[in-house]
C-alpha positions in Angstrom: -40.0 116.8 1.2 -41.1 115.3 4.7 -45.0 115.2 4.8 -45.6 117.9 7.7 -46.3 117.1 11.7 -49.7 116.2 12.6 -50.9 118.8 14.3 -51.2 118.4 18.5 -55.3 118.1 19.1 -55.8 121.0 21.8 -56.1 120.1 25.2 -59.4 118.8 26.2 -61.8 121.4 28.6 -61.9 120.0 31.8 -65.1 121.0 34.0 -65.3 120.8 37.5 -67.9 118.2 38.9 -71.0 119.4 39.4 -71.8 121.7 42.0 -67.9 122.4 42.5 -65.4 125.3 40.7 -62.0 124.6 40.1 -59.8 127.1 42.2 -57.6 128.4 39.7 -61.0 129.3 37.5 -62.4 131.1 40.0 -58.6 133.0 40.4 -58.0 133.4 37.1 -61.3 135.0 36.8 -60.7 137.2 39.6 -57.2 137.9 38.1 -59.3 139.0 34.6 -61.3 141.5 36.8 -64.8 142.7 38.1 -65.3 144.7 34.7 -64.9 141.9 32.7 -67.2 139.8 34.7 -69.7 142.4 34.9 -69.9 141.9 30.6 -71.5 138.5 31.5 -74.7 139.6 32.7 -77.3 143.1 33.1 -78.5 143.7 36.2 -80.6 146.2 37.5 -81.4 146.9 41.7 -84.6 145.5 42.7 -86.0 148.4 45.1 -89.2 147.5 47.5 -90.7 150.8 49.4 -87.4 152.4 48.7 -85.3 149.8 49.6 -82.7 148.1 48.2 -83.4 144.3 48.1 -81.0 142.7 45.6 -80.0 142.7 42.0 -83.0 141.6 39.5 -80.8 139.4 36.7 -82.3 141.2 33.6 -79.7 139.1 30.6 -77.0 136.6 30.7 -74.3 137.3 28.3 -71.8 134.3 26.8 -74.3 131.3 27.5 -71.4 129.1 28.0 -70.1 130.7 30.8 -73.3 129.9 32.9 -73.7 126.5 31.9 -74.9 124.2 35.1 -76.0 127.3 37.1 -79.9 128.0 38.1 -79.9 131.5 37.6 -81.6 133.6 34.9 -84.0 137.1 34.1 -85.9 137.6 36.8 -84.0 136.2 39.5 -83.0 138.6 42.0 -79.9 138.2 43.7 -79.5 139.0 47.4 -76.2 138.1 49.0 -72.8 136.2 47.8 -71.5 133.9 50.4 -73.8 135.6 53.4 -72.9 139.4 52.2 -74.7 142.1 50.9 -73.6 143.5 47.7 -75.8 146.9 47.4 -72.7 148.7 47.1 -70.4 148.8 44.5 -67.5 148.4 47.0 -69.3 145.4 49.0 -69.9 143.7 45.6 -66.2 143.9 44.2 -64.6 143.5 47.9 -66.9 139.7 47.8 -65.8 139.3 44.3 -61.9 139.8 45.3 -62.3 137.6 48.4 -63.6 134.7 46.2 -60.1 133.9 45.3 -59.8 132.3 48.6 -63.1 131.6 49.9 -63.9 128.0 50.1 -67.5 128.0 48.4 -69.4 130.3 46.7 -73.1 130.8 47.7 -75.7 132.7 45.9 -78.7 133.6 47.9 -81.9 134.9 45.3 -85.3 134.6 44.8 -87.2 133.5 41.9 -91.1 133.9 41.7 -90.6 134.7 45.5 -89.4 131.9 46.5 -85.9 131.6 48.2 -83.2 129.7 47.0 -79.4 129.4 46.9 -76.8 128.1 45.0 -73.7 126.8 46.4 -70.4 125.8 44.5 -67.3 124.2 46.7 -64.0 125.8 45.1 -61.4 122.9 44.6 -58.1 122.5 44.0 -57.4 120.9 40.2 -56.7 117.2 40.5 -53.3 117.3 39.1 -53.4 114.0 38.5 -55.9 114.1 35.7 -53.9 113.2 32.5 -55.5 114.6 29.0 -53.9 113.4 25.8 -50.0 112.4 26.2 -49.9 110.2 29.5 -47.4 112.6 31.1 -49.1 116.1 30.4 -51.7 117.1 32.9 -55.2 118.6 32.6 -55.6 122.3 31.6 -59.0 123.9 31.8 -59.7 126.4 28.6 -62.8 128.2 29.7 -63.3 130.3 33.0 -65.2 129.2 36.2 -69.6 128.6 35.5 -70.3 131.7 38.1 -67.6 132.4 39.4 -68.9 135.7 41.1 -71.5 138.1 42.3 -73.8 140.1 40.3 -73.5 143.8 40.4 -74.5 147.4 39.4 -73.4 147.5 35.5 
């Protein structure tokens, strides 16, 4: 009896570069839907004098998922890529159009002081060989914050 096949290691996890998101992440998250992505985090709105100023982040769920990305409790969100996202419509419609927006920007405050993040979305250098010299690249794990907070 033949000794059996080593088994094939699994692709390697390929990140996007700092401060970058790889396209098909960001679509394939999209794809996988605002529900889903909404099970990453608890949010609850942040209102001042009866106004609605942003989403306070209250928990970040699956720590892996926000690897490389300044955000945590207490932060409040206040617009995804210059849009407001009071509204459970306006948050989903600026979640949809991520899939082909060319950055992703998260303005917020923290301790009252403004800041954003910004993520270019790239195409996947298909060109990046993992393993066997012919087989390209394939990413395992969805985008770091790939989209906008919103009402749970």
């Amino acid at each position: 009896m033949a000794p059996p096949a080593p088994a094939e290691a699994p692709p390697e996890v390929v990140h996007a570069p700092k401060g970058k998101l790889f396209r098909d992440d960001v679509t394939q998250a999209v794809d996988q839907g605002f529900a889903l992505f909404l099970q990453k985090l608890r949010v609850e709105p942040d209102l001042r004098d009866g106004k609605f100023v942003g989403w306070v982040v209250r928990a970040l769920y699956q720590q892996d998922f926000w690897d490389g990305v300044d955000l945590g409790p207490g932060d409040v969100v206040t617009r995804v890529n210059g849009k407001s996202i009071e509204r459970d419509n306006e948050a989903y419609d600026t979640f949809q159009s991520l899939k082909t927006a060319p950055r992703l920007t998260v303005d917020y405050t923290r301790e009252g002081q403004a800041r954003t993040l910004n993520f270019d979305i790239i195409e996947r250098n298909p060109t990046v060989v993992v393993g066997a010299p012919a087989e390209p690249a394939r990413a395992a794990a969805l985008p770091r914050a790939a989209a906008p907070p919103s009402k749970p």
